[in-house]
C-alpha positions in Angstrom: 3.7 0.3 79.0 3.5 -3.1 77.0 6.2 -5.2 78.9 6.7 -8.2 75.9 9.1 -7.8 72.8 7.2 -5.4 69.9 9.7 -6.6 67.4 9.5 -10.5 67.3 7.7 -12.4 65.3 4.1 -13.4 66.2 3.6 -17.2 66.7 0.8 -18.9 64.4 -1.4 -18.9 67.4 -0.9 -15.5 68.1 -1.4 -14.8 63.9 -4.5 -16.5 64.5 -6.3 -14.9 67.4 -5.7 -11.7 66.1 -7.7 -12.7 63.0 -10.1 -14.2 64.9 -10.2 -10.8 66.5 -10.1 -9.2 63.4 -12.8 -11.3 61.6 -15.2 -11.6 64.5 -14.8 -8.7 66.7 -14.7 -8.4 70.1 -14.8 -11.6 72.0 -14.2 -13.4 75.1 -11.5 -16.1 75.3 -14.0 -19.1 75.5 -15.3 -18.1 72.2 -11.9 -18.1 70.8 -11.4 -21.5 72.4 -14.3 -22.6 70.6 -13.1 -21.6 67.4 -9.5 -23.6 67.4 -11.7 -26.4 69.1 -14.3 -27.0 65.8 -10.2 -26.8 63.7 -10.4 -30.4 62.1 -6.4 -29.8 62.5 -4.6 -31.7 65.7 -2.3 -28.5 65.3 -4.6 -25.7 66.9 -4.7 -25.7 70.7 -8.2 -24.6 72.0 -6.8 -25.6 75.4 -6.7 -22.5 78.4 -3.6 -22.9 78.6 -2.9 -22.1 74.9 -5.4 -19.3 74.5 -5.4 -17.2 77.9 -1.1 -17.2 77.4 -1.6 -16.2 74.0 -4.2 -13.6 74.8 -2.1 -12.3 78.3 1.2 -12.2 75.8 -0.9 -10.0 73.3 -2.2 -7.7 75.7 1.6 -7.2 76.6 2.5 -6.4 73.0 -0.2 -3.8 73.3 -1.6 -5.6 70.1 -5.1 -6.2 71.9 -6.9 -4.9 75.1 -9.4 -6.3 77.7 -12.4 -5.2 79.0 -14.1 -6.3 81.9 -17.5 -7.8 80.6 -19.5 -10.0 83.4 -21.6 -12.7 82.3 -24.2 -13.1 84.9 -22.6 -14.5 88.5 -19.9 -15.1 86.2 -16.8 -12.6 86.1 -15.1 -12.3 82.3 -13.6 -10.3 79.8 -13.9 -9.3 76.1 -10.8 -9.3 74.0 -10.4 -6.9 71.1 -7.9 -6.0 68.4 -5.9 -2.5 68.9 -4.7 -0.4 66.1 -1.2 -2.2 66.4 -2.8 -5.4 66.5 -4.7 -4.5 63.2 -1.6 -3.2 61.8 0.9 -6.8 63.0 -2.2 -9.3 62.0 -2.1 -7.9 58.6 1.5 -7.7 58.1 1.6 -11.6 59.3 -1.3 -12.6 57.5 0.5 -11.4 53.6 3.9 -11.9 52.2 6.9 -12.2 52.4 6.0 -15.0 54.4 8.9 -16.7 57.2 10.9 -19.8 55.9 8.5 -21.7 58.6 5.7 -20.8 56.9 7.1 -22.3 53.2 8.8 -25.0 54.0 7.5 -28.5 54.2 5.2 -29.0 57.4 5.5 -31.5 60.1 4.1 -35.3 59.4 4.0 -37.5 62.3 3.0 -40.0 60.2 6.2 -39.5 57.7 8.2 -39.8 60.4 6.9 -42.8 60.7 7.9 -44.2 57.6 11.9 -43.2 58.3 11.7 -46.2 60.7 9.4 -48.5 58.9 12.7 -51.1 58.1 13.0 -52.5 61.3 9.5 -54.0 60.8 9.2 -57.5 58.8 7.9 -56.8 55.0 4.5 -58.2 55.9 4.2 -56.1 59.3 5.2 -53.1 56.9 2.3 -53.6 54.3 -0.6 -54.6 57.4 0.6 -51.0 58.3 0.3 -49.2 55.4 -3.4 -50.9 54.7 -3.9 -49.7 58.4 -2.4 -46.3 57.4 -4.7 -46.1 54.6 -8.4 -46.7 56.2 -7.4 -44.9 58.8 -6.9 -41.8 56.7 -9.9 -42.3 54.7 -11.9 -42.5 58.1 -10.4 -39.3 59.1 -11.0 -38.1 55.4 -14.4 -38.1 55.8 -14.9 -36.9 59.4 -13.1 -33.9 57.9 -15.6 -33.3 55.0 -18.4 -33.7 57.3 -17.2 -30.4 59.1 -17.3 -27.9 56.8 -18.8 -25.2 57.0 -20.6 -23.7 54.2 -21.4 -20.8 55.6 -17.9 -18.9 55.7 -16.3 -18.7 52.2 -12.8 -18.1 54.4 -13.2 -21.3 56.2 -14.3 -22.9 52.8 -10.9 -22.3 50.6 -9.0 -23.5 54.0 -10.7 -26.5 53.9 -10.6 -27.3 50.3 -7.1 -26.7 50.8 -7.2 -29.7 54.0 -9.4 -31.8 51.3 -6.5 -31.4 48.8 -4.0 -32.2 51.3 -5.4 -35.5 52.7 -6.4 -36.6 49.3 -2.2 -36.5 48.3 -1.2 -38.0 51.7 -4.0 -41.0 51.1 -2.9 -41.4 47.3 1.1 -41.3 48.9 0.7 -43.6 51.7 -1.4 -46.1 48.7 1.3 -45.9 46.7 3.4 -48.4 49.4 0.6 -50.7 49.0 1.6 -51.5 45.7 
């Protein structure tokens, strides 16, 4: 008998290894590690002590199963999606969507910028210069990982190009 809460919400880690699940099929905790790893996003975990949680909290739900799957001298286990798992991954994959989900998202670097007046004016525009080749360094280690090979993976990362584009224009328009 599943011993975790059915009724509450899954987390957006949790959201995302059951579609991992879902899109891939059957697969073994290091190749779900893998996947948040390659994220150009800082706000995917692919640590072990994200994933295997995540995966032992599923398993609880009753939302995926194990099976033991050795690898060689090495002992593991494949993960894949139950019924119920199919079921909750598609009801938190579409709308209505939580207020979380809508509202603006965390910015460590706008945070930043709610503290910016205890700096001296020309300490305040060396860091927005700094801010600003900073991002477009970033900008383009992020369009170098795309992937053109899933058209999934493509509209989320359009969606990141977008994204950094506005916060590089924003964070230029202090520089004025």
């Amino acid at each position: 008998m599943p011993r975790g809460r059915r009724d509450r919400p899954l987390s957006e880690l949790e959201g995302c290894v059951l579609g991992h699940l879902c899109k891939r099929g059957p697969s073994t905790p290091y190749a779900i590690r893998r996947t948040f790893l390659r994220s150009p996003s800082s706000h995917w975990s692919g640590s072990a002590g994200a994933v295997y949680p995540a995966l032992e909290r599923l398993e609880d739900l009753g939302l995926v199963r194990s099976k033991h799957a050795p690898n060689g001298r090495r002992d593991g286990w494949r993960y894949e999606l139950t019924s119920s798992g199919r079921r909750r991954f598609f009801a938190w994959l579409e709308p209505p969507f939580a207020t979380e989900v809508l509202s603006v998202p965390p910015d460590p670097l706008r945070t930043r910028l709610s503290f910016l007046s205890v700096l001296p004016a020309a300490r305040r525009k060396r860091y927005f210069a700094a801010s600003v080749r900073a991002l477009l360094e970033h900008f383009e280690e992020f369009r170098a990982a795309r992937d053109d090979e899933d058209e999934d993976e493509n509209h989320a990362h359009a969606a990141g190009n977008h994204a950094m584009r506005a916060r590089i224009e924003w964070m230029r328009s202090f520089c004025k």
